[in-house]
C-alpha positions, 0 to 999 in steps of 0.5 A: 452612430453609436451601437445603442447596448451601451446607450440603453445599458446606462440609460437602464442603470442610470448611471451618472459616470456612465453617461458623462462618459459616453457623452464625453467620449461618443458625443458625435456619434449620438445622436440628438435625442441620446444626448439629451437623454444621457444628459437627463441621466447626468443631471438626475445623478448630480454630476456636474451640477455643484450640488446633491440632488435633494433626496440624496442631501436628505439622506446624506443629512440624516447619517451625518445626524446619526454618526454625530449622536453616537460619536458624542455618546462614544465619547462622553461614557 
């Protein structure tokens, strides 16, 4: 069985490299309930999944707007 500080230190942050590290290093001490937790975490944080979560797409959208009006400003005075 894994010692649960790691386990809970990434369930509290979490981080989504964190728990596709742990489940890609510690899956077999984990126990059944850890993993699905660690997994929840990976999904939510995008990992592995091809996409951005959609807060994070929006976001990400939204500074692309940005840049490219003061890009376009930048060039045209």
């Amino acid at each position: 069985m894994l010692d649960k500080e790691p386990f809970s230190q990434v369930l509290r942050s979490a981080d989504g490299y964190a728990a596709r590290e742990l489940l890609d290093t510690a899956r077999n001490r984990l126990s059944a309930a850890q993993v699905t937790a660690l997994e929840s975490v990976r999904h939510d944080s995008g990992l592995d999944t091809g996409m951005l979560p959609s807060p994070f797409q929006g976001q990400l959208n939204n500074a692309l707007d940005i840049s490219g009006r003061v890009m376009t400003r930048l060039l045209t005075r």
